[in-house]
PDB file of N, H, CA, C and O in Angstrom:
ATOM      1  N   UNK A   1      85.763 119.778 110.763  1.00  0.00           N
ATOM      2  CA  UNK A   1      86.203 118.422 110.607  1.00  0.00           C
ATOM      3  C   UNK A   1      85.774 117.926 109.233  1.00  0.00           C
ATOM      4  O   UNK A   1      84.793 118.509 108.770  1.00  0.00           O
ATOM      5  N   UNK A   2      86.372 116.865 108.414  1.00  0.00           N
ATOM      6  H   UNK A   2      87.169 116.391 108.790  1.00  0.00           H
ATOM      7  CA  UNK A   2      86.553 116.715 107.110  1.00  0.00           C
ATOM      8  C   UNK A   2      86.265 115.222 107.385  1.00  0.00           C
ATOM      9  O   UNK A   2      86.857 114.714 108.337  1.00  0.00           O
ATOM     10  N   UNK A   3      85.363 114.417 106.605  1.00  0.00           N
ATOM     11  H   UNK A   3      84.882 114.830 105.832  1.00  0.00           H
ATOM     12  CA  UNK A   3      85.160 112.901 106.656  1.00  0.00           C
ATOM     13  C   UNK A   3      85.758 112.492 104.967  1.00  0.00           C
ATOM     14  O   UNK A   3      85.749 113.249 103.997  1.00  0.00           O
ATOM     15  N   UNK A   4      86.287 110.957 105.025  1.00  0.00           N
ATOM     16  H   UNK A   4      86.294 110.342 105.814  1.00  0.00           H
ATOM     17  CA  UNK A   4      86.370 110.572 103.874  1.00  0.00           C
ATOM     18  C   UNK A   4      85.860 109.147 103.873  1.00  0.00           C
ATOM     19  O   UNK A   4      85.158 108.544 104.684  1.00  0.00           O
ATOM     20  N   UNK A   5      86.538 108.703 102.473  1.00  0.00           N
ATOM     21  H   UNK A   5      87.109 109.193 101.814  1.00  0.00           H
ATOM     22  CA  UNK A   5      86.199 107.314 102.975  1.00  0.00           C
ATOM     23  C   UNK A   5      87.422 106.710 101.982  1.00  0.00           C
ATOM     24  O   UNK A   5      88.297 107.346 101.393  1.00  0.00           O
ATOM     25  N   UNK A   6      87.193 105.371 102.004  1.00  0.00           N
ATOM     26  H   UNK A   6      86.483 104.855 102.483  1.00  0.00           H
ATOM     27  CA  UNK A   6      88.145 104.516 101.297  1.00  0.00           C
ATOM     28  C   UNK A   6      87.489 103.543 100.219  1.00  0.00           C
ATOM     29  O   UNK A   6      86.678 102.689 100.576  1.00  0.00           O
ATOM     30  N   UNK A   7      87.877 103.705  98.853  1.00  0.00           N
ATOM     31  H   UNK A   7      88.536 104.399  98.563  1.00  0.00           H
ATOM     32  CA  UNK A   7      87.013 102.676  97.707  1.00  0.00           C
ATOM     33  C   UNK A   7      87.963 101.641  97.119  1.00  0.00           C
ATOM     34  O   UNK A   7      89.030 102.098  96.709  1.00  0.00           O
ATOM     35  N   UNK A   8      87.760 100.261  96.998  1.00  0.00           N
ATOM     36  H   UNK A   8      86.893  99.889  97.331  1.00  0.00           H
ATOM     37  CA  UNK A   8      88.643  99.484  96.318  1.00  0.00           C
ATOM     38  C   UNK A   8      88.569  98.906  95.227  1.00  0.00           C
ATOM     39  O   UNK A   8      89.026  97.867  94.750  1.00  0.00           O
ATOM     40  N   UNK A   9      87.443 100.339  94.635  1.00  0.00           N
ATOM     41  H   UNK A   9      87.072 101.183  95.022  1.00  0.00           H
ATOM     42  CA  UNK A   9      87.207  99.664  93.007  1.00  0.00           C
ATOM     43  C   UNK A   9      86.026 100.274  92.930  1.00  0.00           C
ATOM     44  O   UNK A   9      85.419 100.889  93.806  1.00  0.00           O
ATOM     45  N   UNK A  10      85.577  99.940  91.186  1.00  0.00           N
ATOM     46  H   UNK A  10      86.070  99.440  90.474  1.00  0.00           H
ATOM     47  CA  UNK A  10      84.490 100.061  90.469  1.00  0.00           C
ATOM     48  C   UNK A  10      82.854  99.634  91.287  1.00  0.00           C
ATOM     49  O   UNK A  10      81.697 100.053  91.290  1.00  0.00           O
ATOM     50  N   UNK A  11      83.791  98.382  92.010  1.00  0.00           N
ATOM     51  H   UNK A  11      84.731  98.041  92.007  1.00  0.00           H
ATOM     52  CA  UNK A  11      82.259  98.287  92.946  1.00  0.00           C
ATOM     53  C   UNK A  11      81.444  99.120  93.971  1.00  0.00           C
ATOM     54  O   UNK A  11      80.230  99.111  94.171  1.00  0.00           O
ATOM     55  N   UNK A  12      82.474  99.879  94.598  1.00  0.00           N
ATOM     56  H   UNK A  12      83.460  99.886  94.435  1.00  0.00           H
ATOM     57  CA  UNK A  12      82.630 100.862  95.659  1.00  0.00           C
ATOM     58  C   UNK A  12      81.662 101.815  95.335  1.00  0.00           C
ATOM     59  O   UNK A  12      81.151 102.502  96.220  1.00  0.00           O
ATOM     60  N   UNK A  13      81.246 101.969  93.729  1.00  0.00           N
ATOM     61  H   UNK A  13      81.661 101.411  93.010  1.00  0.00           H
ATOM     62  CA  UNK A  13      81.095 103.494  93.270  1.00  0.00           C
ATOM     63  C   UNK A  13      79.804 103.937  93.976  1.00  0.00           C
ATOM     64  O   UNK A  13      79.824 105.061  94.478  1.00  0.00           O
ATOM     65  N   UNK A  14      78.483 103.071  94.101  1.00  0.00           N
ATOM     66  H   UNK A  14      78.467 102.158  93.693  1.00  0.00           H
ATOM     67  CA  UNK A  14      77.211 103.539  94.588  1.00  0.00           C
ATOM     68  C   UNK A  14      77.569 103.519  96.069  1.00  0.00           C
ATOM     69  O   UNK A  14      76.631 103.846  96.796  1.00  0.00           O
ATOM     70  N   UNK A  15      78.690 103.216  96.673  1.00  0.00           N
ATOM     71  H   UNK A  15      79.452 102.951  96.082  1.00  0.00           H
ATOM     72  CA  UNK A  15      78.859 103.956  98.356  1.00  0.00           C
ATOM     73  C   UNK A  15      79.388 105.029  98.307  1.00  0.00           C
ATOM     74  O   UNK A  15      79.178 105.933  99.116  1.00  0.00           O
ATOM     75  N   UNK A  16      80.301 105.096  97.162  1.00  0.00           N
ATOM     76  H   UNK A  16      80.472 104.362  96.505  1.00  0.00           H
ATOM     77  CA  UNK A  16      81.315 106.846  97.404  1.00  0.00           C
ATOM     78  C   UNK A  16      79.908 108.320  96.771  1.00  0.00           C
ATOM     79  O   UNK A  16      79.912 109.499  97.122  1.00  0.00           O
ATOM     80  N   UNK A  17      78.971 107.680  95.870  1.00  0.00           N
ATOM     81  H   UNK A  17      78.968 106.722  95.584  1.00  0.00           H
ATOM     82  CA  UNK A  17      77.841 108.751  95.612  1.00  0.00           C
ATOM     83  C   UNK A  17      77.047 108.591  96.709  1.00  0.00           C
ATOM     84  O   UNK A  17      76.080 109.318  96.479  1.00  0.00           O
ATOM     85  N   UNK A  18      76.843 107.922  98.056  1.00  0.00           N
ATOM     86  H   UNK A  18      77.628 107.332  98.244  1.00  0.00           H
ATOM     87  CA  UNK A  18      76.116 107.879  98.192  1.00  0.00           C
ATOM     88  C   UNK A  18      76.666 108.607  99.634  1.00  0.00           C
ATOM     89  O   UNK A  18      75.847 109.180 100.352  1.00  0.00           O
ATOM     90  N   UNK A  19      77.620 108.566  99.883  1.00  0.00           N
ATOM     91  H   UNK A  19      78.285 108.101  99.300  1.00  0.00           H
ATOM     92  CA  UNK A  19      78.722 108.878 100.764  1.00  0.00           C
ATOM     93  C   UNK A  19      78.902 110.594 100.540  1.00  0.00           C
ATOM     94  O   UNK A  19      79.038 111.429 101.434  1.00  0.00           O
ATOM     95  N   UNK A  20      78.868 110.774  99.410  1.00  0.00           N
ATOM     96  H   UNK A  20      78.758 110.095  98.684  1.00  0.00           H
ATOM     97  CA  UNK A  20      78.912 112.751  98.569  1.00  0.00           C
ATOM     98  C   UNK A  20      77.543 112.898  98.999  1.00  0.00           C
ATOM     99  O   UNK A  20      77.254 114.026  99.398  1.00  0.00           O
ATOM    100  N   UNK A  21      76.591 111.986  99.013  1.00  0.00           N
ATOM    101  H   UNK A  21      76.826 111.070  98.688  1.00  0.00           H
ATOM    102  CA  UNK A  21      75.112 112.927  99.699  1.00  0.00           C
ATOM    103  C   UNK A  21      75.115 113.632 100.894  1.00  0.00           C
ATOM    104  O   UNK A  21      74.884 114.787 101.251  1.00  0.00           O
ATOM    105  N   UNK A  22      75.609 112.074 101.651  1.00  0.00           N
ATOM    106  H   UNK A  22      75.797 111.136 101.361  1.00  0.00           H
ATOM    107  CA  UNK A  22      76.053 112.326 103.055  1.00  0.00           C
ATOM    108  C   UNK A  22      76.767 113.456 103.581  1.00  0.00           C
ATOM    109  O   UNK A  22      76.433 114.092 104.581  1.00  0.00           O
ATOM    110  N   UNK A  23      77.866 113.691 102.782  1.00  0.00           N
ATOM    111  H   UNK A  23      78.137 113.175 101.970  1.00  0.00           H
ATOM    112  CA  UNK A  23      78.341 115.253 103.229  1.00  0.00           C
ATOM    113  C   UNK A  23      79.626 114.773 103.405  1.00  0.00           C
ATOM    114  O   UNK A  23      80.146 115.186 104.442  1.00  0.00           O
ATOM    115  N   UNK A  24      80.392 113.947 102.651  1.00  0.00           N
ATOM    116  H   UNK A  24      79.970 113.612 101.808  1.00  0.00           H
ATOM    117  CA  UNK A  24      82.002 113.372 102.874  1.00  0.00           C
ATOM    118  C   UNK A  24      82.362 113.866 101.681  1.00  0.00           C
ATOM    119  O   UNK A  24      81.729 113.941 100.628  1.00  0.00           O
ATOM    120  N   UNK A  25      83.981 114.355 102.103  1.00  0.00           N
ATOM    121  H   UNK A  25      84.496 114.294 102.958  1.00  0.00           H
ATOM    122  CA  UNK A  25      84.116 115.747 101.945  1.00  0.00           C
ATOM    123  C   UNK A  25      85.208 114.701 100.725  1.00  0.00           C
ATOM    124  O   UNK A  25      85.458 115.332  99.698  1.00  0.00           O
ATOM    125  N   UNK A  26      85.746 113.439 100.766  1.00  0.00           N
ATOM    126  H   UNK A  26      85.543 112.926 101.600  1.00  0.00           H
ATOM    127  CA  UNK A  26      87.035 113.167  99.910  1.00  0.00           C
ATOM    128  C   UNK A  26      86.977 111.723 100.241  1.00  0.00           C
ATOM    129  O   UNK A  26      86.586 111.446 101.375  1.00  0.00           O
ATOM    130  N   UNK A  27      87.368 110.558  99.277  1.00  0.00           N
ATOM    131  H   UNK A  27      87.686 110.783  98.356  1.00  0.00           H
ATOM    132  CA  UNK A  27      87.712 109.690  99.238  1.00  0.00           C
ATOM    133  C   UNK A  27      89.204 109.308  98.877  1.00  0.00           C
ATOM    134  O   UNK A  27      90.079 110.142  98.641  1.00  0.00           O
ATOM    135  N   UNK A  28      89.394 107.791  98.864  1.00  0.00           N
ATOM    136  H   UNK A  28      88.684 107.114  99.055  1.00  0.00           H
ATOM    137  CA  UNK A  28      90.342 107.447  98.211  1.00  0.00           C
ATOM    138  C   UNK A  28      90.103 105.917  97.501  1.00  0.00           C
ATOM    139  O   UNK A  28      89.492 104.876  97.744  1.00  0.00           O
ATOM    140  N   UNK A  29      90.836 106.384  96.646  1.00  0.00           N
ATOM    141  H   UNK A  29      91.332 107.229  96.448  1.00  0.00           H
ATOM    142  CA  UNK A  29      91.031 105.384  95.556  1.00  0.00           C
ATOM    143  C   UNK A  29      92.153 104.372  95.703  1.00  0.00           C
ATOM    144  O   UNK A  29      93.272 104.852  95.889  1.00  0.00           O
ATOM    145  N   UNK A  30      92.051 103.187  95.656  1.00  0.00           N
ATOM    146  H   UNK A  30      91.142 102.797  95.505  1.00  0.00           H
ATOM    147  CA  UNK A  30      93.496 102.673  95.948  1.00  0.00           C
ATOM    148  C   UNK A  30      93.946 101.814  94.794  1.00  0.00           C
ATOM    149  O   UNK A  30      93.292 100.795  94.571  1.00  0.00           O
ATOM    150  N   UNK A  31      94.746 102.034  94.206  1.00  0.00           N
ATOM    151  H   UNK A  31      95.278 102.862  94.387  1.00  0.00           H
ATOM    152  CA  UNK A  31      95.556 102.377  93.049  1.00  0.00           C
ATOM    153  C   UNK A  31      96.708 100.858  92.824  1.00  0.00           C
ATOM    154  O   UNK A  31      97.541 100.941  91.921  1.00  0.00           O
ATOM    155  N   UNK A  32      96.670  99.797  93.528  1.00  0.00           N
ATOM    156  H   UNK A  32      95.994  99.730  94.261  1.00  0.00           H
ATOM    157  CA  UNK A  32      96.996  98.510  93.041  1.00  0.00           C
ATOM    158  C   UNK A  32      96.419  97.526  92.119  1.00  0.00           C
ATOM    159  O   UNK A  32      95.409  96.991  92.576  1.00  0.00           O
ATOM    160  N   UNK A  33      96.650  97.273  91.361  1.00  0.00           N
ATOM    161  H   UNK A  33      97.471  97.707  90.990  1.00  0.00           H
ATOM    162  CA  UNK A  33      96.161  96.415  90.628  1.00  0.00           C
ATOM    163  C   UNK A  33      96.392  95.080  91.479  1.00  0.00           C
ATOM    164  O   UNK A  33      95.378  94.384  91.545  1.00  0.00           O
ATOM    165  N   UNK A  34      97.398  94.630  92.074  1.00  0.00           N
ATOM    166  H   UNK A  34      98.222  95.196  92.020  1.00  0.00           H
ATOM    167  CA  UNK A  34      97.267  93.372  91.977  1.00  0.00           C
ATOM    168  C   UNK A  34      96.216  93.275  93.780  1.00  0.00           C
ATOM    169  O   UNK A  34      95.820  92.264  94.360  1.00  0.00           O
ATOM    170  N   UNK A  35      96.112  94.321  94.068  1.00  0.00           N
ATOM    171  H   UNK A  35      96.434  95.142  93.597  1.00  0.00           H
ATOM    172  CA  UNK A  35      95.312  93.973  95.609  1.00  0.00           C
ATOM    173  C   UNK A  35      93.557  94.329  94.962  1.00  0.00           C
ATOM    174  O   UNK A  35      92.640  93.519  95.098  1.00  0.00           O
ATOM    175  N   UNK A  36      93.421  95.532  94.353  1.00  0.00           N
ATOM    176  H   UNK A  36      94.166  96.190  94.242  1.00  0.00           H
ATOM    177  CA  UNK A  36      91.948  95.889  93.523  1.00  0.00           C
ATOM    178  C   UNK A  36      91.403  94.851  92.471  1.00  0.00           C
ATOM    179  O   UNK A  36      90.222  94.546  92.640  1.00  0.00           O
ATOM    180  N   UNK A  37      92.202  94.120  91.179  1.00  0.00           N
ATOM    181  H   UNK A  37      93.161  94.368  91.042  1.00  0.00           H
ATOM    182  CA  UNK A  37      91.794  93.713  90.230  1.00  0.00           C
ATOM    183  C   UNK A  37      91.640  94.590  89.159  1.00  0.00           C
ATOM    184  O   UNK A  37      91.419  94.158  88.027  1.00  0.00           O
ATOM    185  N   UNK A  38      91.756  96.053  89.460  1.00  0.00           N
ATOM    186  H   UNK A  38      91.935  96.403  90.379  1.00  0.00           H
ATOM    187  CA  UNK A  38      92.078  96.682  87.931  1.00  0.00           C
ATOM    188  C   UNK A  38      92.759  98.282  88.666  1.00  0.00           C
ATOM    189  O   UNK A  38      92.851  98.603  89.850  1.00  0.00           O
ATOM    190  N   UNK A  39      93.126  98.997  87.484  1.00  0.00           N
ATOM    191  H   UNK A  39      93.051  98.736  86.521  1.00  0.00           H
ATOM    192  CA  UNK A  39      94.107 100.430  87.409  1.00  0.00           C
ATOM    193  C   UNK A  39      92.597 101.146  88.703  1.00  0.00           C
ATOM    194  O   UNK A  39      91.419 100.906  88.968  1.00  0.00           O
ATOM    195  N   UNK A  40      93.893 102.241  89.186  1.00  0.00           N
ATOM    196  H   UNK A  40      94.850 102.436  88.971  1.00  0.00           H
ATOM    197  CA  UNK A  40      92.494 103.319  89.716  1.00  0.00           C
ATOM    198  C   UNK A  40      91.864 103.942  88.940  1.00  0.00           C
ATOM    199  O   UNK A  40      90.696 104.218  89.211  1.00  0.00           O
ATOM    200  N   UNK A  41      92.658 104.503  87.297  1.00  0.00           N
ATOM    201  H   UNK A  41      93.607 104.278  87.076  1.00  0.00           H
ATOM    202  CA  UNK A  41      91.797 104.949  86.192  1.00  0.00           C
ATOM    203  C   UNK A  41      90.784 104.832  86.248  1.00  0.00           C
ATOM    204  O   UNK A  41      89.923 105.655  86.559  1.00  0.00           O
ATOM    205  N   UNK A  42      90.688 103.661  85.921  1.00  0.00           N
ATOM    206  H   UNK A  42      91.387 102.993  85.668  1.00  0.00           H
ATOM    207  CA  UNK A  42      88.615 103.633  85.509  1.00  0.00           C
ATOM    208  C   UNK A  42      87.949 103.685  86.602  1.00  0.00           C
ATOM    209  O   UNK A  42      86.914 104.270  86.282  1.00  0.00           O
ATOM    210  N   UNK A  43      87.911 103.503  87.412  1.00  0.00           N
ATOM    211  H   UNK A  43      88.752 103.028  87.672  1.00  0.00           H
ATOM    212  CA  UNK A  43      87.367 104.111  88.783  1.00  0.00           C
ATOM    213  C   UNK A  43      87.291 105.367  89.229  1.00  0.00           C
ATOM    214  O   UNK A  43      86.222 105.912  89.505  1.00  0.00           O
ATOM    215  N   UNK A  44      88.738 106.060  89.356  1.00  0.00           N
ATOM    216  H   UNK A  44      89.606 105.617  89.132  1.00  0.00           H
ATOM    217  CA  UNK A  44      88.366 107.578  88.819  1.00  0.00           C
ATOM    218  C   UNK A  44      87.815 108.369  87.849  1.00  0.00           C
ATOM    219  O   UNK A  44      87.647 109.586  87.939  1.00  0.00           O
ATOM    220  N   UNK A  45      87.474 107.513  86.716  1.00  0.00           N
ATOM    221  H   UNK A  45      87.610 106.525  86.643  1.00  0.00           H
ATOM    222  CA  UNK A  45      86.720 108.460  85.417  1.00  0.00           C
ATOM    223  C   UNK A  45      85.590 108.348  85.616  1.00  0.00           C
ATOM    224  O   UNK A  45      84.790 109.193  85.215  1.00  0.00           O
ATOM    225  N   UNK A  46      85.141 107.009  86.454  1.00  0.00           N
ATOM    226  H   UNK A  46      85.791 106.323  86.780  1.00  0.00           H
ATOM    227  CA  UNK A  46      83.658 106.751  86.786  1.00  0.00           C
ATOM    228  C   UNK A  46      82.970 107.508  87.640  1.00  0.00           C
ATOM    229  O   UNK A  46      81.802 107.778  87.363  1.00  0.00           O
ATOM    230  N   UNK A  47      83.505 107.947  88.724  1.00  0.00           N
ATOM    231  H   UNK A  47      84.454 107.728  88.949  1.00  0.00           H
ATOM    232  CA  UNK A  47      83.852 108.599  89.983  1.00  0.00           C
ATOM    233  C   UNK A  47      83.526 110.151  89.397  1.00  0.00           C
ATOM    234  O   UNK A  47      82.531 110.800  89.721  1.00  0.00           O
ATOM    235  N   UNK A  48      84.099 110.398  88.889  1.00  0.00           N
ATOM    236  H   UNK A  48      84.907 109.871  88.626  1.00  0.00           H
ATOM    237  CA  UNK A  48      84.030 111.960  88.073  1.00  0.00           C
ATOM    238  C   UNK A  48      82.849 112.050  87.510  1.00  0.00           C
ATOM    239  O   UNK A  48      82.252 112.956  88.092  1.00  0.00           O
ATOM    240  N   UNK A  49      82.118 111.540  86.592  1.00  0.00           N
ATOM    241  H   UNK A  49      82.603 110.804  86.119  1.00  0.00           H
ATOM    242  CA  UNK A  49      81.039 110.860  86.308  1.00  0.00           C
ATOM    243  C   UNK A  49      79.621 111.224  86.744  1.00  0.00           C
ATOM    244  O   UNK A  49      78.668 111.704  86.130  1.00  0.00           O
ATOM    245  N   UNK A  50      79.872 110.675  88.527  1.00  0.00           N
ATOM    246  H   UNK A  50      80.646 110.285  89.026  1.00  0.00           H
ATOM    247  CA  UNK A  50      78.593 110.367  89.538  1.00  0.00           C
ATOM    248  C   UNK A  50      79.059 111.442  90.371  1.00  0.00           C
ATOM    249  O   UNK A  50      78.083 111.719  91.069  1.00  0.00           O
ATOM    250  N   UNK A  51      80.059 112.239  90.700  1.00  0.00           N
ATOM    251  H   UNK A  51      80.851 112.014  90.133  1.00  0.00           H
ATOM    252  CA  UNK A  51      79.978 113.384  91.677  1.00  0.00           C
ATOM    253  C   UNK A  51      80.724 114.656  91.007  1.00  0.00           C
ATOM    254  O   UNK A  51      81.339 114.703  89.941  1.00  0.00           O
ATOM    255  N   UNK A  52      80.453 115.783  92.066  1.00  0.00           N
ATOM    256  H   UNK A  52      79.954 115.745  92.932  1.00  0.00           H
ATOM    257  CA  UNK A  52      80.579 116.770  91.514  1.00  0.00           C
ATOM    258  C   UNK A  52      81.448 117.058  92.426  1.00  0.00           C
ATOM    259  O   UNK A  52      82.561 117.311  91.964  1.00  0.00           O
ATOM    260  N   UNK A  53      81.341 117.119  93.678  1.00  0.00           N
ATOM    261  H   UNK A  53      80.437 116.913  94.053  1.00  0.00           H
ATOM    262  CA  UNK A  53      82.003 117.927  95.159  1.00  0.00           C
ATOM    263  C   UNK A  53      82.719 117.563  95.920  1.00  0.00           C
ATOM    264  O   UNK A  53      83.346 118.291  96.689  1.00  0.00           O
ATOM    265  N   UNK A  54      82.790 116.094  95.853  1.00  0.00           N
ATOM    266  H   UNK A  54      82.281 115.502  95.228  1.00  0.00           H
ATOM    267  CA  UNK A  54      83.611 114.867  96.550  1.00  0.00           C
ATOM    268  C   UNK A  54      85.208 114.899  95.925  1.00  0.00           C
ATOM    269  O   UNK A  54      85.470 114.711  94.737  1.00  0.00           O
ATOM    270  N   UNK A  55      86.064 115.139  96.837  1.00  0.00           N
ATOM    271  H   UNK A  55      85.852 115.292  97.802  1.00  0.00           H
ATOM    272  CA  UNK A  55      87.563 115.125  96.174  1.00  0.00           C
ATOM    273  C   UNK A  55      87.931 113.841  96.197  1.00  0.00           C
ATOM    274  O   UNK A  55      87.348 113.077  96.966  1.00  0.00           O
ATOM    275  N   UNK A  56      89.069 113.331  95.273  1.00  0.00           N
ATOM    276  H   UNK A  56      89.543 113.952  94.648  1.00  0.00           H
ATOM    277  CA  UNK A  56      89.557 112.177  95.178  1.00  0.00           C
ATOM    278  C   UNK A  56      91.062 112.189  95.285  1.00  0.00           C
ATOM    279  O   UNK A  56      91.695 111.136  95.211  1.00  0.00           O
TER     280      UNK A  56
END
């Protein structure tokens, strides 16, 4: 069985590393600007960043 989780931004980031300790295997990024407040870009470069093993 495979756990993920769901991030709605830059703020998200110290739950999705903290979430890759835990042993969750993939997140997601959600990719609206007008529901997030900015692109998924920078959230994914940040994301890349703080984990190594966690898929996005």
């Amino acid at each position: 069985m495979e756990f993920g989780l769901s991030a709605g931004g830059i703020s998200h980031l110290d739950q999705i590393v903290e979430a890759k300790e835990l042993g969750y295997d993939f997140c997601w990024v959600g990719d609206s600007p007008m529901l997030f407040g900015i692109p998924c870009w920078p959230t994914l470069a940040l994301l890349a960043t703080k984990t190594m093993r966690i898929l996005t």
